[in-house]
mmCIF file of the N, C-alpha and C atoms, coordinates in Angstrom:
data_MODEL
# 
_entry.id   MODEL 
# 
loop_
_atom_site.group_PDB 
_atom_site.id 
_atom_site.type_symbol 
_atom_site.label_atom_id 
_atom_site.label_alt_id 
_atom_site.label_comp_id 
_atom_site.label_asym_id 
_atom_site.label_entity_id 
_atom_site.label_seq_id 
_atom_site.pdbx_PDB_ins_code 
_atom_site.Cartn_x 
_atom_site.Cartn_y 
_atom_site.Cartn_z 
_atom_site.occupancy 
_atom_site.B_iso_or_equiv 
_atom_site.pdbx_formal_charge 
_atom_site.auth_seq_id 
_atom_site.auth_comp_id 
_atom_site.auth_asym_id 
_atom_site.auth_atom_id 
_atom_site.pdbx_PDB_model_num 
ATOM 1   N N  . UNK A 1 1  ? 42.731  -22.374 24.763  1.00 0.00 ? 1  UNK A N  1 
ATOM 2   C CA . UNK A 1 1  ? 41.797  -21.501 24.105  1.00 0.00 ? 1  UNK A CA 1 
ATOM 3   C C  . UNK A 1 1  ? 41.862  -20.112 24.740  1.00 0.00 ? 1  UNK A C  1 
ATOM 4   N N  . UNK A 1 2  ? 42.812  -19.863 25.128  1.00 0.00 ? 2  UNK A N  1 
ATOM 5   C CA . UNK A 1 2  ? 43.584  -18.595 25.618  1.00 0.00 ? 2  UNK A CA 1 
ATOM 6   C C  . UNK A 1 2  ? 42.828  -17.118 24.203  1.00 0.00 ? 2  UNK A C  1 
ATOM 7   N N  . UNK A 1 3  ? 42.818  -15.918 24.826  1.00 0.00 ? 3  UNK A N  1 
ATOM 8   C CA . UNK A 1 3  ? 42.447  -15.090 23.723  1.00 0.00 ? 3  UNK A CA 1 
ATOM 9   C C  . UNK A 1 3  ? 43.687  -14.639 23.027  1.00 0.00 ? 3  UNK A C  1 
ATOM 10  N N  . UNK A 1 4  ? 43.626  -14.287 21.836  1.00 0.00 ? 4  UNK A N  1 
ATOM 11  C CA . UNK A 1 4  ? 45.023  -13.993 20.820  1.00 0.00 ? 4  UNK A CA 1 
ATOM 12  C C  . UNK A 1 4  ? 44.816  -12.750 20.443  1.00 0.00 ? 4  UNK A C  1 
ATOM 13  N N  . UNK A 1 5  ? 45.797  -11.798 20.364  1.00 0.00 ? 5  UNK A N  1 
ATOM 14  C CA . UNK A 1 5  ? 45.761  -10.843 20.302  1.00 0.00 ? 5  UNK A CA 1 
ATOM 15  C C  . UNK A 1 5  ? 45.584  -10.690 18.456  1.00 0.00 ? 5  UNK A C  1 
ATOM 16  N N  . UNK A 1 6  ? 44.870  -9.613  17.781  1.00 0.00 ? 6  UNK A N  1 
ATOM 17  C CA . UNK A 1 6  ? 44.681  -9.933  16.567  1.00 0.00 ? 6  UNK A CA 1 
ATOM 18  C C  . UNK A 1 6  ? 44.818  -8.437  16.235  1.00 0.00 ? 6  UNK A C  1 
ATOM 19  N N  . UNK A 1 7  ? 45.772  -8.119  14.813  1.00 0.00 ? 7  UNK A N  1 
ATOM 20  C CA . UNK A 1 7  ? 45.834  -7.042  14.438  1.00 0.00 ? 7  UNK A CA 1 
ATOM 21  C C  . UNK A 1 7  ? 44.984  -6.487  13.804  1.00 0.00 ? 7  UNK A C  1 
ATOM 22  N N  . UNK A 1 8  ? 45.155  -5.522  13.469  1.00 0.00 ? 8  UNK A N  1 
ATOM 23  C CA . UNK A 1 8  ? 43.701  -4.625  13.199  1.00 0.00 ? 8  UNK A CA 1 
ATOM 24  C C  . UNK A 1 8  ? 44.394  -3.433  12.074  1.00 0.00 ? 8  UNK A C  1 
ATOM 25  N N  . UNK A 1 9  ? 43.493  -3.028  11.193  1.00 0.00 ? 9  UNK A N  1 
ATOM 26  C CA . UNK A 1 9  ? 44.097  -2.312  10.305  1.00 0.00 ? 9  UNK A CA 1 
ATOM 27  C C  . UNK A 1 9  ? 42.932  -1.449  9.991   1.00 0.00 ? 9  UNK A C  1 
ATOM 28  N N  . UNK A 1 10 ? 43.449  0.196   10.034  1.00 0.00 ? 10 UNK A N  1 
ATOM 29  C CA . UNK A 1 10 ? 42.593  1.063   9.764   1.00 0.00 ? 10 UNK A CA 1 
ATOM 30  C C  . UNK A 1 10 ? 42.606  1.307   8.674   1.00 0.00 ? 10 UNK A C  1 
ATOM 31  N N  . UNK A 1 11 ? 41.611  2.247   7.956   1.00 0.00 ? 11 UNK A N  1 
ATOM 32  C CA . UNK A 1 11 ? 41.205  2.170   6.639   1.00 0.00 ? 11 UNK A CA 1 
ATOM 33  C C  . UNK A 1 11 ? 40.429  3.616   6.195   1.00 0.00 ? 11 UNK A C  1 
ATOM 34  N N  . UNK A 1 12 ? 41.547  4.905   6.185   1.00 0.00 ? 12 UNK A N  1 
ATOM 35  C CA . UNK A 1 12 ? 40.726  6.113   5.923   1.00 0.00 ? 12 UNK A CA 1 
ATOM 36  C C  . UNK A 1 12 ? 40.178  6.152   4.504   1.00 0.00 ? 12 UNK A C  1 
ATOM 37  N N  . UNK A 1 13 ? 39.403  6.539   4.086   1.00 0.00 ? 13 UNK A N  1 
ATOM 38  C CA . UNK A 1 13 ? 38.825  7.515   2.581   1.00 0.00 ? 13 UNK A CA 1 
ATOM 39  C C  . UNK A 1 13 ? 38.489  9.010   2.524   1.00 0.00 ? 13 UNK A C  1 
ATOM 40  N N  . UNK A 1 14 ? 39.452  9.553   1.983   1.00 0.00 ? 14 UNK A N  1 
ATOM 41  C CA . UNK A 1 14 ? 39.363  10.875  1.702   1.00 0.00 ? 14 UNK A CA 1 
ATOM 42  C C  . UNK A 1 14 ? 38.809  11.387  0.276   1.00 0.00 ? 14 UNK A C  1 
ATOM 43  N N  . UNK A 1 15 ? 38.283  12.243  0.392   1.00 0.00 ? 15 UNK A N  1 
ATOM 44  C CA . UNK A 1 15 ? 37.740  13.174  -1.211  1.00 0.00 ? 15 UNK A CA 1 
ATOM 45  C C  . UNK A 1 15 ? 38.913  13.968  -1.655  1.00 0.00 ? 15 UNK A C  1 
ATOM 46  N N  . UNK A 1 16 ? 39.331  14.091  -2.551  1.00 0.00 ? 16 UNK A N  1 
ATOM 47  C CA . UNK A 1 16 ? 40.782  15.214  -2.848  1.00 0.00 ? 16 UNK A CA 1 
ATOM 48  C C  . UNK A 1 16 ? 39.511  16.557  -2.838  1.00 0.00 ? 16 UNK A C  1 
ATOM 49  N N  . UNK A 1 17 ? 39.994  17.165  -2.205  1.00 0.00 ? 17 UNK A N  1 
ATOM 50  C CA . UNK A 1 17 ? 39.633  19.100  -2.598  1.00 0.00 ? 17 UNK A CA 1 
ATOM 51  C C  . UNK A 1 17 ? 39.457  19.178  -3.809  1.00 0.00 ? 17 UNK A C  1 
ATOM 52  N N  . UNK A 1 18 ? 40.356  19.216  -4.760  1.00 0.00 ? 18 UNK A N  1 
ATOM 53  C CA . UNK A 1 18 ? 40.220  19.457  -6.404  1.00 0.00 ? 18 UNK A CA 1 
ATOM 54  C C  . UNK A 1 18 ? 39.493  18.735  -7.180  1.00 0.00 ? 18 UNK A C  1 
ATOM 55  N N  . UNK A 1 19 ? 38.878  17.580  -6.726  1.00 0.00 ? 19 UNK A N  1 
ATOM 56  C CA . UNK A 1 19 ? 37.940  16.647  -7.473  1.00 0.00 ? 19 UNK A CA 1 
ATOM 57  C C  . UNK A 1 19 ? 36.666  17.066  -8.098  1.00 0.00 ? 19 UNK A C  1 
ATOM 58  N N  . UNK A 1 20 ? 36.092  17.495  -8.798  1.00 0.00 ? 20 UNK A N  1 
ATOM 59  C CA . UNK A 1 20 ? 34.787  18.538  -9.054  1.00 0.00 ? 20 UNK A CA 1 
ATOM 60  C C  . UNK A 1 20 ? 33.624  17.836  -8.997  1.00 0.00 ? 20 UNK A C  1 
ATOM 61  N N  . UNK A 1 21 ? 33.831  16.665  -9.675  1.00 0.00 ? 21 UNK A N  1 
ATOM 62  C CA . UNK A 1 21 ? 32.599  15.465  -10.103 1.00 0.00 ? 21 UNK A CA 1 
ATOM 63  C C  . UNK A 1 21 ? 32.720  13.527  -9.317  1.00 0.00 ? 21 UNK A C  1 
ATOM 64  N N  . UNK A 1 22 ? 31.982  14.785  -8.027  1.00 0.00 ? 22 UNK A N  1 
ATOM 65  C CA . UNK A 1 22 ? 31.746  13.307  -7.169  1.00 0.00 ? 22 UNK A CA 1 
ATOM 66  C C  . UNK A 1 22 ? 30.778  12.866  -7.514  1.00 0.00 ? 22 UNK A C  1 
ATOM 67  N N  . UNK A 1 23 ? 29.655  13.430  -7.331  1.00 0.00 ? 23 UNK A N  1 
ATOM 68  C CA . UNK A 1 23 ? 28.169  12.387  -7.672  1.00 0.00 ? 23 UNK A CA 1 
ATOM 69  C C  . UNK A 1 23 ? 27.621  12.696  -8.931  1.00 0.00 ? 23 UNK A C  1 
ATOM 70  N N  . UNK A 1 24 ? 28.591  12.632  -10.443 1.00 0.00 ? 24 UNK A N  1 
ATOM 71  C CA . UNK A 1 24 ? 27.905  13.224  -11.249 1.00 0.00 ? 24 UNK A CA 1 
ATOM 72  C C  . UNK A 1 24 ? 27.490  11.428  -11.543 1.00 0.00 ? 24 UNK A C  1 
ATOM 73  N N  . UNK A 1 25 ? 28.032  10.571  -11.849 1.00 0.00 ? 25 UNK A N  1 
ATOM 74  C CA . UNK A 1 25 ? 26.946  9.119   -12.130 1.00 0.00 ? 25 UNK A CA 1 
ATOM 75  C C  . UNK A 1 25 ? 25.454  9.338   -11.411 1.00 0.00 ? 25 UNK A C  1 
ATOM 76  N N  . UNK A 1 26 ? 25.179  9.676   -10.489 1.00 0.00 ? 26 UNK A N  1 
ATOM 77  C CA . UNK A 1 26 ? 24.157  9.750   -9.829  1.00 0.00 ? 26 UNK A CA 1 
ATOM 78  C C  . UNK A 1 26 ? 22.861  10.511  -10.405 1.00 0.00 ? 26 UNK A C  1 
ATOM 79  N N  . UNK A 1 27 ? 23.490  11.703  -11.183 1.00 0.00 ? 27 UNK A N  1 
ATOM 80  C CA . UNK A 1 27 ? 22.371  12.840  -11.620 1.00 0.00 ? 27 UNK A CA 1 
ATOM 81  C C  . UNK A 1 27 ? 22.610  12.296  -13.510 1.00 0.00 ? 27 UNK A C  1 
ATOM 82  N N  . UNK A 1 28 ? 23.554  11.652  -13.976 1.00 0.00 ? 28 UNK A N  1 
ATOM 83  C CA . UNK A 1 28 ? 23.807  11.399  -15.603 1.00 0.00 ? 28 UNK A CA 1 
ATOM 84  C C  . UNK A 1 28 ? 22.725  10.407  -15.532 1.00 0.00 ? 28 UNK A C  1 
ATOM 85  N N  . UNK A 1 29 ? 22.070  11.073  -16.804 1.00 0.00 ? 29 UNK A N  1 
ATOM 86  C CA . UNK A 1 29 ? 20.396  10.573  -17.175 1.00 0.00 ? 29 UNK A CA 1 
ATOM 87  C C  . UNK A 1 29 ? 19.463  10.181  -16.189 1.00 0.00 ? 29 UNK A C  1 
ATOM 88  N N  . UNK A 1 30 ? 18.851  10.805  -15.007 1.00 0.00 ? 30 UNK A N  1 
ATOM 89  C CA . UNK A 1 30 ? 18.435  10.827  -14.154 1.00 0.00 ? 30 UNK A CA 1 
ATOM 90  C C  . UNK A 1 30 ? 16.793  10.635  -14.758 1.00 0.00 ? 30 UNK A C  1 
ATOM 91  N N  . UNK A 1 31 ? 16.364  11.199  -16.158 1.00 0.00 ? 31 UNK A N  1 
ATOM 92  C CA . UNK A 1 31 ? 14.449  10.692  -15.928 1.00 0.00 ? 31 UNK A CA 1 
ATOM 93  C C  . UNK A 1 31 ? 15.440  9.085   -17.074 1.00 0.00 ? 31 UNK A C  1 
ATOM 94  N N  . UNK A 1 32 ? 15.752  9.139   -17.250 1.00 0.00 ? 32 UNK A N  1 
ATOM 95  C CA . UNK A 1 32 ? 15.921  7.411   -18.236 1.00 0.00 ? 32 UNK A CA 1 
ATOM 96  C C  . UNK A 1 32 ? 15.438  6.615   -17.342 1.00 0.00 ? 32 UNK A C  1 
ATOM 97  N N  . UNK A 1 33 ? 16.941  6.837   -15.780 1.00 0.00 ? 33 UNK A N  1 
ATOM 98  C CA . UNK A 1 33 ? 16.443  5.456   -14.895 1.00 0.00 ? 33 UNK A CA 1 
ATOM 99  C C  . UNK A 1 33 ? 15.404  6.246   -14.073 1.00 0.00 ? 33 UNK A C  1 
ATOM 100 N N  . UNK A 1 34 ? 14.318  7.026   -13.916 1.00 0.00 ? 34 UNK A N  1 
ATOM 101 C CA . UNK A 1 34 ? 13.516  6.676   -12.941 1.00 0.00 ? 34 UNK A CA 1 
ATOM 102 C C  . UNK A 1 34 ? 12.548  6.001   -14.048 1.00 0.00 ? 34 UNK A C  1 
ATOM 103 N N  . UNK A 1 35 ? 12.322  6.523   -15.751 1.00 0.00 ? 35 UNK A N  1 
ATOM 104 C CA . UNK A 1 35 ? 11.051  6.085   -16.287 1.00 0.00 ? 35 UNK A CA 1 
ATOM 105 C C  . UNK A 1 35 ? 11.646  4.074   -16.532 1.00 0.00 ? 35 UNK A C  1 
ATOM 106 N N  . UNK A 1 36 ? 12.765  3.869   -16.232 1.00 0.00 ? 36 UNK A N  1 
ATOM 107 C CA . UNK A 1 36 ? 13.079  2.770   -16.264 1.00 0.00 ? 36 UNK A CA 1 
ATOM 108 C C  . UNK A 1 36 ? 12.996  1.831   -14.894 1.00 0.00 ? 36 UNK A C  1 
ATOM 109 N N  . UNK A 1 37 ? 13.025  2.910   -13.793 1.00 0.00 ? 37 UNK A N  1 
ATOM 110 C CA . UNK A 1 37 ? 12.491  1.992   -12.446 1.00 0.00 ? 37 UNK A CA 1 
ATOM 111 C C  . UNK A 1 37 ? 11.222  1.638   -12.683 1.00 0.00 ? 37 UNK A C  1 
ATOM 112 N N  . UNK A 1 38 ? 10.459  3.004   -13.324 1.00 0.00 ? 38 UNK A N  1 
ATOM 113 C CA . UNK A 1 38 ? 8.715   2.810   -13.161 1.00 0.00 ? 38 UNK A CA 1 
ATOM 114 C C  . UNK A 1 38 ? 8.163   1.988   -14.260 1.00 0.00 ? 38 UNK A C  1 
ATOM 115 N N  . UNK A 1 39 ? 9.123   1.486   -15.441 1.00 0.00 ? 39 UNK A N  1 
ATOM 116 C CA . UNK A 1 39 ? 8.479   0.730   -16.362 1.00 0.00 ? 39 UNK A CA 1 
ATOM 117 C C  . UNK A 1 39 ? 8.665   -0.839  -15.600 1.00 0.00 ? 39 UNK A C  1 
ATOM 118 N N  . UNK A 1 40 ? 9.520   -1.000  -14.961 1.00 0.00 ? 40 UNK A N  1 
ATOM 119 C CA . UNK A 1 40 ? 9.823   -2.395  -14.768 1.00 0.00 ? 40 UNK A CA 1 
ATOM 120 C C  . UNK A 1 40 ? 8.703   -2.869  -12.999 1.00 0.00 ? 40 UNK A C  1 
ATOM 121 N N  . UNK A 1 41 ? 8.487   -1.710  -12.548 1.00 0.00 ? 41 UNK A N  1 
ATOM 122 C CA . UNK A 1 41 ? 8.242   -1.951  -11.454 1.00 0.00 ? 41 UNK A CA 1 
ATOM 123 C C  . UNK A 1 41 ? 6.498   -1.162  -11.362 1.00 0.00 ? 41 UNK A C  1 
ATOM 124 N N  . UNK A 1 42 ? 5.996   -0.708  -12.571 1.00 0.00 ? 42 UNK A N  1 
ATOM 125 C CA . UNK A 1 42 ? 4.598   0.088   -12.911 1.00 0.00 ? 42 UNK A CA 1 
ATOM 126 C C  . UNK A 1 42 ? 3.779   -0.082  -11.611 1.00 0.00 ? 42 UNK A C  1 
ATOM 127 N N  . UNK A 1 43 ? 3.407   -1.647  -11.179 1.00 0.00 ? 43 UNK A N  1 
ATOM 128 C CA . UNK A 1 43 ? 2.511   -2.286  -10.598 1.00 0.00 ? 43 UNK A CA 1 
ATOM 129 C C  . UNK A 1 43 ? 2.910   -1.360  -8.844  1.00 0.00 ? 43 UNK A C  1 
ATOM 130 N N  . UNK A 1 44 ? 4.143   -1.574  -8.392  1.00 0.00 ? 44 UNK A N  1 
ATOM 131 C CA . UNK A 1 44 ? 4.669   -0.878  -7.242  1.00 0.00 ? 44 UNK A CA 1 
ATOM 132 C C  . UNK A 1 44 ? 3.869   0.748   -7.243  1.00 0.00 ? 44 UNK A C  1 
ATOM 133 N N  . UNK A 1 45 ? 4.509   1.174   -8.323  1.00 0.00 ? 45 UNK A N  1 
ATOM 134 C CA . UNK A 1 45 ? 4.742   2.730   -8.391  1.00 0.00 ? 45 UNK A CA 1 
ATOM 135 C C  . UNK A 1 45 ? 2.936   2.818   -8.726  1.00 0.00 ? 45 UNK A C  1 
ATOM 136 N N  . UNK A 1 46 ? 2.008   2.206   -9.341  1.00 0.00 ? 46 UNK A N  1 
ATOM 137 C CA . UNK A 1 46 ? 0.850   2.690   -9.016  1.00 0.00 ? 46 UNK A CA 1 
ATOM 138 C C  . UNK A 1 46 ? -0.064  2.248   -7.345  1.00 0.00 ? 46 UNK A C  1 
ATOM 139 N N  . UNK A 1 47 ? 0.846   1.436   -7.376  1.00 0.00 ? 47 UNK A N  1 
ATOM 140 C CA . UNK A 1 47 ? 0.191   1.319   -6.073  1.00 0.00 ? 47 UNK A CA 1 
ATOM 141 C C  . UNK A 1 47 ? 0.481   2.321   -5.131  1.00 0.00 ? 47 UNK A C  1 
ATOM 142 N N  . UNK A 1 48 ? 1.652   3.078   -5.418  1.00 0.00 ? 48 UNK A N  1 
ATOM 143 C CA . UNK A 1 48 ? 2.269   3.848   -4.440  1.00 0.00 ? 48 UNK A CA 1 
ATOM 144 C C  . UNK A 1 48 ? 1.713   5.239   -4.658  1.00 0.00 ? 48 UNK A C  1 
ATOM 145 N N  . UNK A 1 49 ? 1.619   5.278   -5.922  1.00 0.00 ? 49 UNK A N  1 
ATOM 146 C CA . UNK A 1 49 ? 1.093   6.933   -6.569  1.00 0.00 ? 49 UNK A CA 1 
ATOM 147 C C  . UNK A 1 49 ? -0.726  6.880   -6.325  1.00 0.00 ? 49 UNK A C  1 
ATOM 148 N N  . UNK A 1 50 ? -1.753  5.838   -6.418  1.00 0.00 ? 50 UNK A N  1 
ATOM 149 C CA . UNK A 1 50 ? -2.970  5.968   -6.508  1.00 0.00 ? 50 UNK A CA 1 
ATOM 150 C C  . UNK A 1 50 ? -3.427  6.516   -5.056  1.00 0.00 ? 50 UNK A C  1 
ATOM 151 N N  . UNK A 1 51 ? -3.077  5.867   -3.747  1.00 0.00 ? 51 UNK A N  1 
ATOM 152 C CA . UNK A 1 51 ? -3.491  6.837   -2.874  1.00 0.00 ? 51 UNK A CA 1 
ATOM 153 C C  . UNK A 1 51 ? -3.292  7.826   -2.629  1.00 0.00 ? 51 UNK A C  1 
ATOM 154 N N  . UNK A 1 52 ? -2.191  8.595   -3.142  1.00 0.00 ? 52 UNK A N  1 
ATOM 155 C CA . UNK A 1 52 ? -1.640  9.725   -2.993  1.00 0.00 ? 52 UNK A CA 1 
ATOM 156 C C  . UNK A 1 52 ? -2.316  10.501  -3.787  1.00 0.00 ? 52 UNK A C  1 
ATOM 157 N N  . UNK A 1 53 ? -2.982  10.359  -5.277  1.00 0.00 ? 53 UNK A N  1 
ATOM 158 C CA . UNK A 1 53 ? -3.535  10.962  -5.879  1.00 0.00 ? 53 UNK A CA 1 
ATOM 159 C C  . UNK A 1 53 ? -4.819  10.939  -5.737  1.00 0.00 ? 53 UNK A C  1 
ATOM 160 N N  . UNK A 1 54 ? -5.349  10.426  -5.251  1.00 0.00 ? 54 UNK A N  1 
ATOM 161 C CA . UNK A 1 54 ? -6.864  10.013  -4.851  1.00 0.00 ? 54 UNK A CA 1 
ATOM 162 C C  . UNK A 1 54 ? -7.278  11.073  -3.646  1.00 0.00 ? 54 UNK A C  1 
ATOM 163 N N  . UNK A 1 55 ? -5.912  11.155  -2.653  1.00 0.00 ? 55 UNK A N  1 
ATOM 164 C CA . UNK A 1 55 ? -5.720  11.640  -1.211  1.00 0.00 ? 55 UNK A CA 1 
ATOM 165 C C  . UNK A 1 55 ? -5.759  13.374  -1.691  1.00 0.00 ? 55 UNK A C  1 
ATOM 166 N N  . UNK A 1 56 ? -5.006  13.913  -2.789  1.00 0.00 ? 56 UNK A N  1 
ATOM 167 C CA . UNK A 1 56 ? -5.241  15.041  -3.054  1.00 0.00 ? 56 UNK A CA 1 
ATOM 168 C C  . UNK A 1 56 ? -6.622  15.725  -4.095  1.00 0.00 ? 56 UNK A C  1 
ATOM 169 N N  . UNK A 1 57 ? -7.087  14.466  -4.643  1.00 0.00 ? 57 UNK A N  1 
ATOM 170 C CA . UNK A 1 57 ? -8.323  15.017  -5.310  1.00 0.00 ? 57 UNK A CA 1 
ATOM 171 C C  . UNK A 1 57 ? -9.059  15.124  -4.427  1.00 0.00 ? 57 UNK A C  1 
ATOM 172 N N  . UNK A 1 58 ? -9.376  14.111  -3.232  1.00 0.00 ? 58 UNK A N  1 
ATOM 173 C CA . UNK A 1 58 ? -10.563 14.446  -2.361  1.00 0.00 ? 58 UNK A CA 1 
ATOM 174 C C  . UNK A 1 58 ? -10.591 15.425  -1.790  1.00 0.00 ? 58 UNK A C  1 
ATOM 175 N N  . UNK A 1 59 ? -9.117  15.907  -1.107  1.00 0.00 ? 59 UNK A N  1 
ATOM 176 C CA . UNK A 1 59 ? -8.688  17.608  -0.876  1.00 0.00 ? 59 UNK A CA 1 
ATOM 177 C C  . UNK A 1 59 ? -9.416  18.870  -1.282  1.00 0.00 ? 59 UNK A C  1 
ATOM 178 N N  . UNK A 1 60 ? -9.038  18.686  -2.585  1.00 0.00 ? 60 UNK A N  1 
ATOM 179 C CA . UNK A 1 60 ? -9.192  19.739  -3.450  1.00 0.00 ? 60 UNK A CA 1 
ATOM 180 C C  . UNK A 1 60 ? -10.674 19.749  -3.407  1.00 0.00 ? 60 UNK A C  1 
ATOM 181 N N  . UNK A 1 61 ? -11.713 18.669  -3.877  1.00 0.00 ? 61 UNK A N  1 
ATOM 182 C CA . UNK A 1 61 ? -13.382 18.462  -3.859  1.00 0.00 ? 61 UNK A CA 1 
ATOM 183 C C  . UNK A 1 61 ? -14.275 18.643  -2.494  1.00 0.00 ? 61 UNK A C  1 
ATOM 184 N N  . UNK A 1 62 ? -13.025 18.679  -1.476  1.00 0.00 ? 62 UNK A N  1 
ATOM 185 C CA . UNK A 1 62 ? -13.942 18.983  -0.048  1.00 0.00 ? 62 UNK A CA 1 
ATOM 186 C C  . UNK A 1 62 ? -13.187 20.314  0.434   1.00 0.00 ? 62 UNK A C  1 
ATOM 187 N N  . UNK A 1 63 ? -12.239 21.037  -0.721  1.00 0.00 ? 63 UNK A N  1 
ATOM 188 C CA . UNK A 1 63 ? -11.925 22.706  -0.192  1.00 0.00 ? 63 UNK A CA 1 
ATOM 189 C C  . UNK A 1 63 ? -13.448 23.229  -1.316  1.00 0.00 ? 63 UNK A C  1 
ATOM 190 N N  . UNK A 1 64 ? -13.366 22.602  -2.063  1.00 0.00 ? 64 UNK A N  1 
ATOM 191 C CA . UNK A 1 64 ? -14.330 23.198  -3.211  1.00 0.00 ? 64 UNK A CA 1 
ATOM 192 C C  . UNK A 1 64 ? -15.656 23.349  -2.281  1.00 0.00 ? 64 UNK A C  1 
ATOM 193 N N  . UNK A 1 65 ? -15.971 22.262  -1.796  1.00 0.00 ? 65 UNK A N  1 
ATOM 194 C CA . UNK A 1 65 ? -17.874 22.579  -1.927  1.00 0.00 ? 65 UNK A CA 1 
ATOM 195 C C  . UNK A 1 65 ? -17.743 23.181  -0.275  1.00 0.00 ? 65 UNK A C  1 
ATOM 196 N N  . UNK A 1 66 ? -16.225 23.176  0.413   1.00 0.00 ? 66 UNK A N  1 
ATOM 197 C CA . UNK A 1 66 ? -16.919 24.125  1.487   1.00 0.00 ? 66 UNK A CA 1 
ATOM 198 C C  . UNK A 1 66 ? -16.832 25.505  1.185   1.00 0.00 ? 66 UNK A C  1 
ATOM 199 N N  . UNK A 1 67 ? -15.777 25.564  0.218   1.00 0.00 ? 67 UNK A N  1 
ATOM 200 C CA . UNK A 1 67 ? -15.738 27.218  -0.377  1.00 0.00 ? 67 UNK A CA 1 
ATOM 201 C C  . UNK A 1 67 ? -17.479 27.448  -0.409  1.00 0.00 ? 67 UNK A C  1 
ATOM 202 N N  . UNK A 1 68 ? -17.966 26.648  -1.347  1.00 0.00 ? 68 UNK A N  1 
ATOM 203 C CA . UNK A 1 68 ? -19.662 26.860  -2.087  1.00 0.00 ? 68 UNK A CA 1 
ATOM 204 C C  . UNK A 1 68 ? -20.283 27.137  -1.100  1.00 0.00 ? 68 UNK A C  1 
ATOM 205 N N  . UNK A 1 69 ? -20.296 26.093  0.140   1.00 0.00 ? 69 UNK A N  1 
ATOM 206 C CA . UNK A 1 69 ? -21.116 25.890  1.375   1.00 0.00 ? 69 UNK A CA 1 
ATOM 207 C C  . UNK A 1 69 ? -21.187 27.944  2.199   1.00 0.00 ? 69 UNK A C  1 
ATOM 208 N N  . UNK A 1 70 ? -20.027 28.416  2.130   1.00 0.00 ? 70 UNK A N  1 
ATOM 209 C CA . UNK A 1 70 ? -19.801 29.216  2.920   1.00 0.00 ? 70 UNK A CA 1 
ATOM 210 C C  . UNK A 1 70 ? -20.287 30.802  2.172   1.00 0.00 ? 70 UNK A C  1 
ATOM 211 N N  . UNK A 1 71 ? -20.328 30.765  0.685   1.00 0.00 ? 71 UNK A N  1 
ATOM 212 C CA . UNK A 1 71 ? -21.027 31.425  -0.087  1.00 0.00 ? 71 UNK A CA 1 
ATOM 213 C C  . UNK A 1 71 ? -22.209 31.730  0.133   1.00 0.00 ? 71 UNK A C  1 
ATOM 214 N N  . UNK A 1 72 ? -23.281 30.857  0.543   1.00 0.00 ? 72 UNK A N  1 
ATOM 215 C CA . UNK A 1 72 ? -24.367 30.963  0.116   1.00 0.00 ? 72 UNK A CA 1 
ATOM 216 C C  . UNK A 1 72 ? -24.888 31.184  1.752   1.00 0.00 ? 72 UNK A C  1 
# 
């Protein structure tokens, strides 16, 4: 049970220079699949969006009444 020497093979990937459209799959119809992530997955994405929106209304309702507060 001696160790064996084992070959090994490298493996570059290059971009050609002249290639123009590397990540265009990525941006082709870009709102289809997000309104298609958020239809299949709604329950996620409100869970994910309601504190966040909740987090900026309270913002906005406690810049408001100290604006008022500082008025008067």
């Amino acid at each position: 049970m001696g160790k064996q020497p084992v070959k090994m093979r490298a493996v570059v990937y290059a971009l050609s220079p002249f290639q123009q459209k590397i990540m265009s799959g990525l941006w082709k119809d870009l709102p289809g699949k997000i309104s298609h992530k958020v239809s299949e997955n709604w329950i996620s994405a409100t869970l994910l969006l309601t504190p966040l929106v909740g987090t900026y209304i309270y913002v906005q309702n406690y810049k408001e009444r100290e604006k008022l507060e500082h008025r008067y």
